[in-house]
C-alpha positions in Angstrom: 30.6 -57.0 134.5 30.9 -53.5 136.0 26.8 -53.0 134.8 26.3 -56.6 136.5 27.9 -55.6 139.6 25.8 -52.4 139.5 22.6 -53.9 138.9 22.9 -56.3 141.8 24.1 -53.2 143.9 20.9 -51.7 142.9 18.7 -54.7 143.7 20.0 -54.8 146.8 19.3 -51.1 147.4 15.5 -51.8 146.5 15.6 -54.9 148.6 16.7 -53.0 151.9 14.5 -50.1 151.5 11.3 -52.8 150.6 12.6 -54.4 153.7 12.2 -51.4 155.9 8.7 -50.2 154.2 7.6 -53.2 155.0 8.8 -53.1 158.5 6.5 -49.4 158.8 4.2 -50.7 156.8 0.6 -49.3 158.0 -0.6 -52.6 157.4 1.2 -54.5 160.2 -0.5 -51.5 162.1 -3.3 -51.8 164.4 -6.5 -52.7 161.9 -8.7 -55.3 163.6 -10.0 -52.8 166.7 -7.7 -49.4 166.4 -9.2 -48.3 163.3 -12.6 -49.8 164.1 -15.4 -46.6 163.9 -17.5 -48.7 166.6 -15.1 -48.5 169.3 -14.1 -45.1 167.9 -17.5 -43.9 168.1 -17.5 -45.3 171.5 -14.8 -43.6 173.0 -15.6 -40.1 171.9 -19.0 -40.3 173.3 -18.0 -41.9 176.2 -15.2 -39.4 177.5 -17.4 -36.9 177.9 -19.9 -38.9 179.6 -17.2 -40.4 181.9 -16.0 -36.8 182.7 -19.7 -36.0 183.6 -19.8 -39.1 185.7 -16.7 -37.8 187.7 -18.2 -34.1 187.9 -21.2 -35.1 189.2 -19.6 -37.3 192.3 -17.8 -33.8 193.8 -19.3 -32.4 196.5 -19.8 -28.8 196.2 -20.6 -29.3 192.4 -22.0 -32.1 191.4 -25.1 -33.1 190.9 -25.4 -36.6 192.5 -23.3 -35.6 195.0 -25.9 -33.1 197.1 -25.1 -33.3 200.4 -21.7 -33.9 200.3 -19.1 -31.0 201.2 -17.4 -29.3 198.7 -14.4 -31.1 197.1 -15.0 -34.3 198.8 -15.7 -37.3 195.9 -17.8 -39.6 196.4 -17.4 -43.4 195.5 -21.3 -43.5 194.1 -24.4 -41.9 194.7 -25.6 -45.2 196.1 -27.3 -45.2 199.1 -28.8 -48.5 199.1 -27.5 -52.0 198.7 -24.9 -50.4 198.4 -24.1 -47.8 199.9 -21.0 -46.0 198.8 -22.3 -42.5 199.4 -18.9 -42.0 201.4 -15.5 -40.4 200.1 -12.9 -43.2 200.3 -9.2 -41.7 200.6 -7.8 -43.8 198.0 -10.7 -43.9 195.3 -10.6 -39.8 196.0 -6.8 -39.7 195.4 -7.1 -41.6 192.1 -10.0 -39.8 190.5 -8.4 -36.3 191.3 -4.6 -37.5 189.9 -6.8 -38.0 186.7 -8.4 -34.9 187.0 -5.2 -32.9 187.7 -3.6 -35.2 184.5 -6.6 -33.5 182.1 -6.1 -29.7 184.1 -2.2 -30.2 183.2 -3.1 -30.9 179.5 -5.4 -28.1 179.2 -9.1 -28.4 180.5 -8.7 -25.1 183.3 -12.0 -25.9 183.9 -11.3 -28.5 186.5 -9.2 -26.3 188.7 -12.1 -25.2 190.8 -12.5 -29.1 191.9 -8.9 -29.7 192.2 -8.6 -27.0 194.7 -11.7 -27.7 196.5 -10.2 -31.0 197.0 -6.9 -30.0 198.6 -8.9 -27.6 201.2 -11.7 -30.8 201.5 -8.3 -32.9 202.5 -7.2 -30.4 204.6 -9.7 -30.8 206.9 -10.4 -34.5 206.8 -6.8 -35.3 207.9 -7.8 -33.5 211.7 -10.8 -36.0 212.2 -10.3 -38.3 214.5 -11.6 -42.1 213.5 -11.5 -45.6 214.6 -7.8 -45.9 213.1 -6.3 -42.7 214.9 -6.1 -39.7 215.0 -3.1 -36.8 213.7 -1.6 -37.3 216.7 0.6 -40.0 215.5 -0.4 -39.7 211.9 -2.6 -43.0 213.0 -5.3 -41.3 211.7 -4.8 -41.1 207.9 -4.9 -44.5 207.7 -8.5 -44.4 208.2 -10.3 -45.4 204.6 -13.5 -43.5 204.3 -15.1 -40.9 206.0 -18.8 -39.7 205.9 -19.6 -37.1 203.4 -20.1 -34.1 206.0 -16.3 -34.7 206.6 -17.0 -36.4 210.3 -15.4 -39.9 210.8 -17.1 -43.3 209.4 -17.5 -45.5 213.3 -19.1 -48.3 211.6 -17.4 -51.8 211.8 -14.7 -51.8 208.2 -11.2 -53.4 207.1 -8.7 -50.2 208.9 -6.5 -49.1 208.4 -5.6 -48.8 205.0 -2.4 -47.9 204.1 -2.7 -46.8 200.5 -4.6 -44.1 200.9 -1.7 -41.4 201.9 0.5 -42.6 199.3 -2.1 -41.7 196.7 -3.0 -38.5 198.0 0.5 -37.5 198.1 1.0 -38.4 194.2 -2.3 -36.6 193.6 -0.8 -33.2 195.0 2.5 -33.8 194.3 1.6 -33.5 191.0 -0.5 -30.6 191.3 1.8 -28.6 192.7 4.4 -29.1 190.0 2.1 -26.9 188.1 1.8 -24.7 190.6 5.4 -24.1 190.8 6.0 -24.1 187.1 3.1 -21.4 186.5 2.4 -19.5 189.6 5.2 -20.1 191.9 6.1 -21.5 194.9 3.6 -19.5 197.6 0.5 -21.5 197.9 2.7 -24.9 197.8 4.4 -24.4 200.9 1.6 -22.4 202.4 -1.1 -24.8 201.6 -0.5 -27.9 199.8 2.9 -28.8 201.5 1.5 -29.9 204.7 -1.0 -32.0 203.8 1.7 -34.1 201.3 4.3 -34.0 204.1 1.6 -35.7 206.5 1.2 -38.1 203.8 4.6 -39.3 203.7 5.5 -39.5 207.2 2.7 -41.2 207.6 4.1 -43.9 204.8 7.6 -43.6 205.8 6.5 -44.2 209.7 4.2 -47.2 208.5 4.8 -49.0 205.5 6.0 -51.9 206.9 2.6 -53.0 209.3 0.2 -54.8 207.6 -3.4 -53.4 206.8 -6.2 -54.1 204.7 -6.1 -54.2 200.4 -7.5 -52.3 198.2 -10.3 -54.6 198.0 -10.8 -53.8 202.0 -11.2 -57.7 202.5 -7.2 -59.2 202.7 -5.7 -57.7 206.0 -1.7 -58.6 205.4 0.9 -56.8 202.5 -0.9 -55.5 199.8 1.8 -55.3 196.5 -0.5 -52.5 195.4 -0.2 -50.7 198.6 3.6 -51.2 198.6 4.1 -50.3 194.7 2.1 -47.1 195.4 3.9 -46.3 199.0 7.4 -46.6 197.2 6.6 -44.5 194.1 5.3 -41.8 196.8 8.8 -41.6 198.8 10.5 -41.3 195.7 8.7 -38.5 194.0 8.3 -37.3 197.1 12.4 -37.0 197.6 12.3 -35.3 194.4 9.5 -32.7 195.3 10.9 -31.6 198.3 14.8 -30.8 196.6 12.3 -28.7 194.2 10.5 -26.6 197.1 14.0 -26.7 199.2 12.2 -28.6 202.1 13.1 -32.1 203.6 11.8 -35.4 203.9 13.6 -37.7 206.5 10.3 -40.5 205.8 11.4 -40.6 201.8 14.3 -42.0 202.6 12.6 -45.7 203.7 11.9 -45.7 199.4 14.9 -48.5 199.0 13.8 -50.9 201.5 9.9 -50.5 200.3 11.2 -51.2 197.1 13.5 -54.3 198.6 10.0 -55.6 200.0 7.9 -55.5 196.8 10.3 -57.7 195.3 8.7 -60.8 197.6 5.8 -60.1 196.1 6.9 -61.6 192.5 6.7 -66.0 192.9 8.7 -67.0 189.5 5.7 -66.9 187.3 3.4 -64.1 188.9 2.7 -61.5 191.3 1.5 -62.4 194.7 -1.0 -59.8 195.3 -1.2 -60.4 199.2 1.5 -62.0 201.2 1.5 -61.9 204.8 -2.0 -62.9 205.3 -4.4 -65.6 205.6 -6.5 -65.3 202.7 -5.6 -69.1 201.0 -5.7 -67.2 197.3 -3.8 -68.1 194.3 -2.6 -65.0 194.1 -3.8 -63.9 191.0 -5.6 -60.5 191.2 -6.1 -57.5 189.6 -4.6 -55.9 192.3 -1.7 -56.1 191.0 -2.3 -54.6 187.1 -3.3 -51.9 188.9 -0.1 -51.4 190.4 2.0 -51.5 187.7 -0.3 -48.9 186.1 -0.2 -46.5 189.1 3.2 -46.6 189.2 4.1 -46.2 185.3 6.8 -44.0 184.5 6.7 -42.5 181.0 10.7 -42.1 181.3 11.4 -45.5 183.1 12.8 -48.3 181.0 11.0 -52.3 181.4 12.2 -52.3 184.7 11.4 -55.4 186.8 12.1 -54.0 189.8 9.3 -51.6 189.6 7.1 -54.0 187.6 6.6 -50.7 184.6 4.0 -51.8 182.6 6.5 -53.3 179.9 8.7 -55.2 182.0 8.7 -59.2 181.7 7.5 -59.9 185.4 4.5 -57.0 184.6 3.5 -58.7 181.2 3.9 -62.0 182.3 1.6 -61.5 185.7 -0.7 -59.5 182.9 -0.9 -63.2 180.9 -1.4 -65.0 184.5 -4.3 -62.6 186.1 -6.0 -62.6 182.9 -5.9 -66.0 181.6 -7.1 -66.7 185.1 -10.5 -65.1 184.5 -11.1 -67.3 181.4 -13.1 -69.9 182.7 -14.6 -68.2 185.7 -17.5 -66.0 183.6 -19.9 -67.6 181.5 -19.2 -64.5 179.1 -15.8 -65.4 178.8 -16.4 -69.0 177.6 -14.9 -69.6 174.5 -12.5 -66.7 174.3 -8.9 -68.2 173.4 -5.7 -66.6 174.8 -4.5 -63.8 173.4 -7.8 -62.2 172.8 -9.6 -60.0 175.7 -11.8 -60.9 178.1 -14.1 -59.5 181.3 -12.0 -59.0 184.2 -12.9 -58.8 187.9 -11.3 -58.9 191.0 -9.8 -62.3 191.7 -11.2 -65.7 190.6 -11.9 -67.1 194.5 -14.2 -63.6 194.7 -17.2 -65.6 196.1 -18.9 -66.3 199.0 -17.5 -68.7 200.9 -20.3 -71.5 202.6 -22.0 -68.3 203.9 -18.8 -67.8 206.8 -16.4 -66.1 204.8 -13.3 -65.4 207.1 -13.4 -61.9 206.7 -16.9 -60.7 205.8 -18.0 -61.0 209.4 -15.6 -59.1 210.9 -16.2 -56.2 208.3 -19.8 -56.4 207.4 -19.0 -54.4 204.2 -21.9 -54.2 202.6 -20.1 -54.2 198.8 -18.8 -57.3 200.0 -22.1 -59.2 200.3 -23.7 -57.9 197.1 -22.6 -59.7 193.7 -19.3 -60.7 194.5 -18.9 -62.8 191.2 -19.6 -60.8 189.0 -16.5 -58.3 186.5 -16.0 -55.2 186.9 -15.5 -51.8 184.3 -11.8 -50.7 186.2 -10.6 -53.9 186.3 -11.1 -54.9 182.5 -10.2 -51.4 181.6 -6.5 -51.6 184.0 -6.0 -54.5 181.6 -6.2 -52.5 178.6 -4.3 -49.3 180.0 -1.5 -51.7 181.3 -0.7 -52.5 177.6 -1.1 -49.1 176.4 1.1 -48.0 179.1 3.3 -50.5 177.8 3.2 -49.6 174.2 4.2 -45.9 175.0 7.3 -47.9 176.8 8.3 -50.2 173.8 8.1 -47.1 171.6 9.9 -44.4 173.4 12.5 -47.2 173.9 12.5 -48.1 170.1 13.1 -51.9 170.9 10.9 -54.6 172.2 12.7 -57.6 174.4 11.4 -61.2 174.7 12.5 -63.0 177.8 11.9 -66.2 179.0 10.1 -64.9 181.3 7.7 -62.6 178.8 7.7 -65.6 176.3 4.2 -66.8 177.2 3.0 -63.5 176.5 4.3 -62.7 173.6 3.6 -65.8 172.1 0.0 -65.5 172.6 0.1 -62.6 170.3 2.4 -64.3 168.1 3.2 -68.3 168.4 6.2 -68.1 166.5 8.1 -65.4 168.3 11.5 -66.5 169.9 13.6 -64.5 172.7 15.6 -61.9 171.3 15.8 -58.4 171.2 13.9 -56.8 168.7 14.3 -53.3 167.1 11.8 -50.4 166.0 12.6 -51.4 162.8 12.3 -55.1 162.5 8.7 -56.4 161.1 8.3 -58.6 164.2 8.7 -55.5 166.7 6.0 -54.0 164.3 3.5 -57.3 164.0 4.3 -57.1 168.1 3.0 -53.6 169.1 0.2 -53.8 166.4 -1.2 -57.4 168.2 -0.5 -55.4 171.3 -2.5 -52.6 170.3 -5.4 -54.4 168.6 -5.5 -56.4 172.2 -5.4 -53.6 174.3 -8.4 -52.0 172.3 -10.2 -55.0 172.7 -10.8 -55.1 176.6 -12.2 -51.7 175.7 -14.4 -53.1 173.1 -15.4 -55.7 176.2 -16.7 -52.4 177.9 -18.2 -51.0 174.9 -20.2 -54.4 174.9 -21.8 -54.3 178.5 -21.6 -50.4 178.9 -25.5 -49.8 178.8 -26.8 -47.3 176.3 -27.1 -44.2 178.2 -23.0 -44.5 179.4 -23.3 -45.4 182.8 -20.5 -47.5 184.6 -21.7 -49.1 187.6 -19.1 -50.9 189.3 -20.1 -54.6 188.9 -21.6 -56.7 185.7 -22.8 -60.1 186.2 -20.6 -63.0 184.6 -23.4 -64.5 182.8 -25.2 -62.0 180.7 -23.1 -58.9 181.3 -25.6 -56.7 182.7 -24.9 -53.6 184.9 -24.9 -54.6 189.5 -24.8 -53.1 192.7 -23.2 -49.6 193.3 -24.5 -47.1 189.8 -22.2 -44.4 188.6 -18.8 -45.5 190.2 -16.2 -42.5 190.2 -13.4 -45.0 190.0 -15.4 -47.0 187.3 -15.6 -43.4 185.1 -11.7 -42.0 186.4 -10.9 -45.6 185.3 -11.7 -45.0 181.5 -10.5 -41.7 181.4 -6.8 -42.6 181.8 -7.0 -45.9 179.7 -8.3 -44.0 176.5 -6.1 -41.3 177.8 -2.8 -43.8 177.0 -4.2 -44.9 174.1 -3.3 -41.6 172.6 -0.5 -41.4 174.1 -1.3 -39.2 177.0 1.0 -39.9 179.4 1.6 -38.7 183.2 5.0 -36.8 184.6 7.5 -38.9 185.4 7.8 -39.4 189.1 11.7 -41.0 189.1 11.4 -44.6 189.0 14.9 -44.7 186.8 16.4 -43.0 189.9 15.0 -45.7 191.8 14.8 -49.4 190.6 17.6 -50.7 192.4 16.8 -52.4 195.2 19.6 -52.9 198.0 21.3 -56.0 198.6 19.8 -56.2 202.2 16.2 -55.6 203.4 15.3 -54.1 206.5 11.9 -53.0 208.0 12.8 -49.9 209.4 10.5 -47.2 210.1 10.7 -43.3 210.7 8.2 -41.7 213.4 6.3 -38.9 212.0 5.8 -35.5 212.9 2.2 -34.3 211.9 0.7 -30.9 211.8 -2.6 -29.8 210.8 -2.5 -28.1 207.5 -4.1 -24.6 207.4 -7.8 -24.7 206.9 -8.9 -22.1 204.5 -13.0 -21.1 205.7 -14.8 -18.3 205.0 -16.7 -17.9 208.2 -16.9 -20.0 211.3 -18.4 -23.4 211.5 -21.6 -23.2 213.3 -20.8 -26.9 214.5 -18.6 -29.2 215.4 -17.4 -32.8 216.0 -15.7 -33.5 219.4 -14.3 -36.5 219.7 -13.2 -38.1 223.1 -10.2 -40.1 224.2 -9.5 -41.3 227.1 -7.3 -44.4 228.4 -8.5 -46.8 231.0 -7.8 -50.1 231.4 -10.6 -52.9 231.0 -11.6 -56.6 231.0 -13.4 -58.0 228.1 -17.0 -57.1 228.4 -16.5 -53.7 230.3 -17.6 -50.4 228.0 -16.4 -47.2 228.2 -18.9 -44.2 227.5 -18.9 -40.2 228.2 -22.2 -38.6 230.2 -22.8 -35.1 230.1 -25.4 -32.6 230.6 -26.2 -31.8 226.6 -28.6 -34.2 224.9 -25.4 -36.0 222.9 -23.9 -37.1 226.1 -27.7 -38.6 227.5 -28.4 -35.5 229.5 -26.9 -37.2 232.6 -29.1 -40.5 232.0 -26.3 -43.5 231.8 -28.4 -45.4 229.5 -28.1 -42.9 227.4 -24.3 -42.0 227.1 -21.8 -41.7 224.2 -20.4 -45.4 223.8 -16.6 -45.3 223.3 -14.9 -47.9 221.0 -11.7 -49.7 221.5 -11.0 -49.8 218.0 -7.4 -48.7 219.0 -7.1 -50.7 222.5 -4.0 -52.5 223.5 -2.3 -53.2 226.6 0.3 -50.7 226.5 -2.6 -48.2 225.3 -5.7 -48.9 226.7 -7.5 -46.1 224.5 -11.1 -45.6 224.0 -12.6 -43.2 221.5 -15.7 -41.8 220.2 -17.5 -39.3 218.5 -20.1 -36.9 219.4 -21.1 -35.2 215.8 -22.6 -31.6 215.6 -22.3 -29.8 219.0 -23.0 -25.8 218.2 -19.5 -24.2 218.2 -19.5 -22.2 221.7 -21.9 -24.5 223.5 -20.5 -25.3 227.4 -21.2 -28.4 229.3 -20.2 -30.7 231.9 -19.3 -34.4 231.4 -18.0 -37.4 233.1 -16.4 -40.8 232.0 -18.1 -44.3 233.3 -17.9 -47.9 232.5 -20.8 -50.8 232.3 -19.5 -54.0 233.7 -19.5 -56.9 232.0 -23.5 -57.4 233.1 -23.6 -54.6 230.8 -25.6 -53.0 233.6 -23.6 -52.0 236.4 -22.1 -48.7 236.0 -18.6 -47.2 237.3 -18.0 -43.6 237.4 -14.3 -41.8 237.2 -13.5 -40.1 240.3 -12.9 -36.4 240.8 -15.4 -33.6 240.0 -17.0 -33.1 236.4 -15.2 -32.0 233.7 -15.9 -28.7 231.9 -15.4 -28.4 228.1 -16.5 -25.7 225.6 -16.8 -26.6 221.6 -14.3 -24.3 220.0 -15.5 -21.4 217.7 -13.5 -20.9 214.2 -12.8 -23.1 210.8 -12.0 -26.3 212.5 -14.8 -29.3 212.4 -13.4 -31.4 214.1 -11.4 -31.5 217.7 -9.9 -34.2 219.7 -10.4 -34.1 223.5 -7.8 -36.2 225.0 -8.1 -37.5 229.1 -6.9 -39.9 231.6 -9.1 -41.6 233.6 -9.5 -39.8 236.9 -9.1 -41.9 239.9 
């Protein structure tokens, strides 16, 4: 009996340990796509093209970027239907947070960009624009700027309220290494108040609405309000490190209280507070959850982490919706990848969309059907993200609410908790894996053979649209294939900060703003003067500035700088415009006047002519501010 009881001990040994080899079996590994030498192939070819791609969009350095000034990125060297040959604040942000991600693991090479692109920011948050100016920190909400660094005046969805958040997160991070390698000097000197500008600006306007990421919906963007929250709180954290203050940081809990309306029981709302008539369902907000992952964070709801239920859930819900709307998708169950754009309703609209008049953005009116590389690749780097999550965690949860994902990977799965060494939490990340890889293998399909990402591909046949060699389309695949090994990003604190408070509030904290220092190597030879001045008007009355130089009309009224009244209300009856170039020393005389609503009569401001000389030194840009004289 005692060699009977033995035995069966033994068996039961054997049993346990077969049990747990079976549970790290390679085989219940990724097989189908992770291990596939196609898509292998692919990748290591294309990083270094991607990389390129970037490279070559930075003023200063890059080759399809000539013209541009030095650190400014632009979207695309596309000049013509479209043309994105601008540097947008947010697409900028993002492209140099990846950039500073690959300096911090170990290519030095990019530092020269990276620092361009602080002194490049330096200067563009001093230009006046349709949205503002520094004055109240109005200014930075202003989404994309010509690539001499003088203010875009053409007709656009401003502000847009991302923008700062971003750029924050981008330095922020770059001056951790600063302070862990070289200390704290050229962070404080430099770097500091740019980032500071940044955050008062969120802290002092985070809860007005503005235009999305997609520069269409103007109402509460979830991706604007992920991004703003995850900047107050890193940026609480930063300034404990540098022994500074940030009175804006602390609005983080009620931005945090307010992207909880954005989740509707089954999905996240991309835009609320708006007039769109969308589902809802957009990529807008996959690429939230992935610009606010936190490598420490647990699946945290609250802050939608890339594992969380509401994140995977909304994951099955944005993509499933893109199922039926692309004749390249046709076919393609659940579960399995597909082409990803934008948002299914991304078409024009009887030829009067509501907002495409009021913008005229030209990206708007080409291909509007049509995927896109970023979007499809977010989709993949959302479940890498969340693979790093499930792993570092060592057990994989199943929710009601994360059930319908789950059991597209897996039909038979059932809510439970499942550990790192269960064979369903293996079967679970492999499917995870496998369909993560295969929204890259959806690029790899349609990305032409020379590597180029342009940023649209039409729904029928897959072929490469509008703007060519997007930055965001190239910074996109960087950090996707960059998960995908694992490659992960500082934390920025969301564990501190998932708790939303019981209350919401919209408060708000007025900003102080300061130019940062500008560093320059020699005076500017010229400069762009913009004017402000307040005066009160009836609709069809324009303001304009005469002067005796050839930008003001040489004293012919027909010829006069027209104002806009971009900014106009009644309790601030501004009107602004630019007059780019004048030589840096130049005098002249000018004088305000107004066309009534004939558009022909003309009203000159009383008193004599005003005097003004464009300043000498670094500065490009200056604001002259007046009152009406009367």
């Amino acid at each position: 009996m005692l060699y009977i009881a033995l035995f069966v001990g033994l068996i039961s040994i054997i049993t346990y340990w077969i049990e747990i080899s079976l549970a790290v079996d390679p085989s219940c590994h990724p097989s189908a796509n992770g291990s596939s030498s196609d898509l292998n192939n692919f990748i290591a070819s294309e990083r270094s093209i991607a990389l390129q791609g970037v490279l070559d969009n930075i003023g200063g350095i890059g080759a399809k970027a000539v013209g541009a000034d030095p650190g400014l990125v632009i979207a695309s060297p596309s000049k013509l239907n479209p043309d994105y040959f601008y540097t947008w604040t947010r697409d900028s942000a993002l492209t140099v947070k990846m950039l500073v991600d690959e300096f911090i693991a170990g290519d030095a090479s990019l530092r020269p960009q990276i620092e361009q692109y602080v002194a490049a920011q330096a200067i563009l948050q001093t230009v006046a624009n349709p949205s503002g100016d520094l004055t109240d920190g109005s200014g930075l909400g202003e989404p994309k700027f010509e690539v001499n660094s003088t203010a875009f005046t053409g007709p656009w969805g401003r502000p847009q309220r991302d923008g700062p958040a971003l750029r924050a997160t981008a330095l922020i991070a770059y001056s951790r290494w600063l302070l862990a390698n070289e200390g704290e000097s050229t962070v404080s000197s430099k770097i500091w108040p740019i980032i500071l500008n940044d955050l008062n600006y969120v802290g002092q306007y985070w809860n007005q609405t503005g235009f999305d990421l997609w520069e269409e919906v103007d109402g509460s963007s979830f991706f604007t309000i992920a991004v703003q929250h995850r900047a107050l709180v890193e940026g609480q954290i930063f300034t404990q490190q540098i022994g500074k203050t940030c009175e804006a940081c602390n609005q983080a809990p009620q931005v945090l209280c307010f992207l909880q309306d954005f989740w509707n029981g089954q999905y996240v709302t991309s835009n609320i507070n708006d007039q769109s008539g969308r589902n809802g369902r957009d990529a807008n907000s996959i690429l939230g959850s992935i610009h606010t992952f936190d490598p420490d964070a647990a699946c945290d709801d609250s802050t939608f982490q890339p594992c969380s239920s509401q994140a995977l859930a909304n994951h099955k819900a944005v993509i499933d919706s893109f199922r039926s709307a692309y004749d390249i998708n046709s076919g393609i169950p659940e579960g399995r990848a597909v082409a990803v754009g934008r948002y299914t309703e991304d078409v024009y609209f009887g030829g009067n969309p509501w907002s495409v008049i009021r913008r005229v953005c030209s990206h708007v009116l080409q291909g509007l059907t049509y995927y896109r590389y970023l979007t499809t690749l977010a989709a993949a780097e959302q479940l890498y993200d969340a693979l790093y999550q499930f792993r570092r965690a060592g057990v994989l949860v199943v929710d009601s609410t994360s059930l319908p994902f789950f059991r597209d990977l897996d039909p038979s799965i059932a809510i439970g908790n499942y550990s790192a060494s269960s064979r369903v939490y293996c079967n679970i990340t492999s499917a995870i894996q496998n369909y993560a890889d295969d929204f890259v293998n959806v690029v790899r399909k349609y990305t032409p053979a020379d590597g180029s990402l342009a940023e649209q591909l039409s729904r029928s046949d897959g072929n490469p649209l509008s703007a060519v060699d997007l930055t965001w389309s190239y910074a996109s695949f960087l950090t996707a294939i960059a998960r995908r090994s694992s490659i992960v990003p500082a934390s920025w604190g969301a564990s501190t900060a998932s708790t939303p408070p019981a209350t919401c509030s919209g408060t708000s904290v007025p900003g102080i703003y300061t130019p940062a220092p500008i560093d320059c190597t020699s005076n500017v030879s010229t400069v762009a003067v913009t004017f402000n001045v307040r005066e009160p008007t009836i609709y069809g009355e324009t303001v304009f500035v005469s002067g005796n130089i050839a930008e003001l009309g040489n004293g012919n009224t027909s010829k006069g700088l027209e104002l806009h009244a971009y900014r106009y209300t009644s309790s601030d009856p501004l009107w602004s415009g630019t007059a780019g170039s004048l030589p840096a020393g130049e005098s002249f005389s000018y004088k305000y006047y107004k066309t009534g609503t004939d558009g022909v009569t003309v009203t000159f401001e009383g008193g004599e002519d005003r005097r003004y000389m464009v300043p000498e030194g670094c500065s490009r840009n200056v604001v002259q501010s007046d009152t009406w004289q009367q």
